[in-house]
Every structure is written in C-alpha cells, then in structure tokens.
C-alpha positions in Angstrom: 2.1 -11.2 -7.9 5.5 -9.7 -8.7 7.9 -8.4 -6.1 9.2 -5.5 -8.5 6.5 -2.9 -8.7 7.1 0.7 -10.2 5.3 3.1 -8.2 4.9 6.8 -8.8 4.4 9.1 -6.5 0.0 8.5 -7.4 0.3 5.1 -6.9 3.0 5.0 -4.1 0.4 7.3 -1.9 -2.6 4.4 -2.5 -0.1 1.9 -1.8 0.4 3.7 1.5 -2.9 4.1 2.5 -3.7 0.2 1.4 -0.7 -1.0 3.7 -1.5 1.1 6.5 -5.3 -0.7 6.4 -3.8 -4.2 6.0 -1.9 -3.7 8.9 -4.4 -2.0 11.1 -6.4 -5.2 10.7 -3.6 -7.3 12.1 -4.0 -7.7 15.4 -3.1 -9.5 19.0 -4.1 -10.5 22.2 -2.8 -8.7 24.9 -3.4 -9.7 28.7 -3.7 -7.0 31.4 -4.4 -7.7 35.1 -5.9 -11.5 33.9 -8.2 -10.1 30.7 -7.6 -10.8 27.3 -8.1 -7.9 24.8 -7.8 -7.9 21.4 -5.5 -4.7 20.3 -5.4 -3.3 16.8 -1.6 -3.8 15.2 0.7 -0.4 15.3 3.5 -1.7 12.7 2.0 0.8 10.7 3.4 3.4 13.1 6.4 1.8 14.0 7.3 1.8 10.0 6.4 5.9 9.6 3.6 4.5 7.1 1.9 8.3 8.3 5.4 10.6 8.0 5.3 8.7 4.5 2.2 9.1 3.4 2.3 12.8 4.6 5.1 13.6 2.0 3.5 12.3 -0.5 0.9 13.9 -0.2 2.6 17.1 0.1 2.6 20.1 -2.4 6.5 20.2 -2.6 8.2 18.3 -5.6 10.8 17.4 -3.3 8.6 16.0 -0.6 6.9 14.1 -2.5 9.8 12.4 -4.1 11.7 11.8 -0.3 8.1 10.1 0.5 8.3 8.0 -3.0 11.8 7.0 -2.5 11.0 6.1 1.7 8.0 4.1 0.4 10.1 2.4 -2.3 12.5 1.2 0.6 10.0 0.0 2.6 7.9 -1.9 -0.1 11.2 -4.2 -0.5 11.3 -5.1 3.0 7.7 -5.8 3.5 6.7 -9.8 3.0 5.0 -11.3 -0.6 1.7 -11.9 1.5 1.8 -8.5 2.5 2.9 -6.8 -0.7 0.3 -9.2 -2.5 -2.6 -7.8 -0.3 -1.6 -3.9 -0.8 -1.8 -4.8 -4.6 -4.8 -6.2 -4.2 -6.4 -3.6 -2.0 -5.4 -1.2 -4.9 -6.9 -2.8 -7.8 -3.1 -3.7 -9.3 -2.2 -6.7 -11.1 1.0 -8.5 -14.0 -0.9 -9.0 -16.9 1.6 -12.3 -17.1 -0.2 -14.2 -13.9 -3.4 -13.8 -15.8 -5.5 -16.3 -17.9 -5.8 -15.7 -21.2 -9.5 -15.7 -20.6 -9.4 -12.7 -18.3 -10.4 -9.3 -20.1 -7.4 -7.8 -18.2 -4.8 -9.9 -19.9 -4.4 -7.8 -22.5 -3.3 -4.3 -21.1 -1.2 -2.6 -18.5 -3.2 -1.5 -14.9 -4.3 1.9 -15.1 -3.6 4.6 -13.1 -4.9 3.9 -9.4 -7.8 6.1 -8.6 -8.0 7.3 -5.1 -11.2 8.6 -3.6 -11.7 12.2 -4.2 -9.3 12.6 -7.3 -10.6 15.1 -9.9 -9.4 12.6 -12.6 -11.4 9.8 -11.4 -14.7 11.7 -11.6 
C-alpha cells in the first residue's frame, strides 16, 4: 500500500471511522488488585479520532475542511501496518501493487460508500 493517499472530505470521514475500529480492537492487559483484564485500546481518543470525525461530518464547508486537513495530519503520523489496515477496512487499493490478473488493475478505486449514503443505494 502507498503511504501518500488523497482523501476528500467522503473518503477522509470512512477513513476515520475505519481507524477508529482498528484501534478499538487493539487492546491490553491491565492488572488491578491481582486480576488481569483485558481493556479495549483508547488511542483513538487520545488522537481526537471523534472531534475529527465530528467535523467532517458537519454541515459547515469550513468544518469539514478543518476535520479533512486534522485527518490528513494525522494519517501521516499513523504507522504503514496501520494505514494499510484503514485502507483495507475501506475497500481502497494502488492499482500499481496489483496483478495483472486482478479485475481491479485496470481502474482507479471508486468513491468509498459509507453505510446509509443516498449515492450508494
């Protein structure tokens, strides 16, 4: 997968959602008064992945481009494994790192479809 992605602001919002699952399901162990738990990850929180997504979700221009540029600053920061597993979870892909066999080779990704989207329907 390529590092350099060009989101807008559709694509940056399923991007946001995607990374906020892939890091939900990172977790760690925890030990309190001699038990072991298993907690679900918070890095999520701790990056504003839901102040993000919020703005761009919002119905003002401007939001929604202060949540695309936020987004875009994070998405350089985050890991390849990381990044490669949000592009995944979204259905993206470089028609370069394909086989010439794959039906996909030959064109661009479409337009990510989010659940719920008029468009997609």
């Amino acid at each position: 997968m390529t590092s350099h992605v060009d989101f807008d602001e559709h694509s940056a919002l399923a991007a946001a959602r995607a990374l906020q699952q892939v890091l939900q399901q990172r977790t760690h162990r925890r030990k309190f008064l001699g038990q072991e738990y298993i907690v679900p990850g918070k890095l999520g929180e701790a990056l504003n992945l839901p102040q993000i997504t919020s703005r761009l979700q919002s119905k003002v221009a401007q939001r929604r481009q202060q949540g695309l540029e936020a987004f875009a600053e994070l998405w350089v920061t985050l890991s390849e494994r990381t990044r490669s597993q949000v592009l995944t979870a979204i259905n993206w892909y470089d028609p370069e790192d394909l086989s010439w066999d794959d039906k996909r080779s030959n064109r661009r990704p479409v337009g990510v479809n989010l659940p719920g989207d008029a468009e997609s329907e």
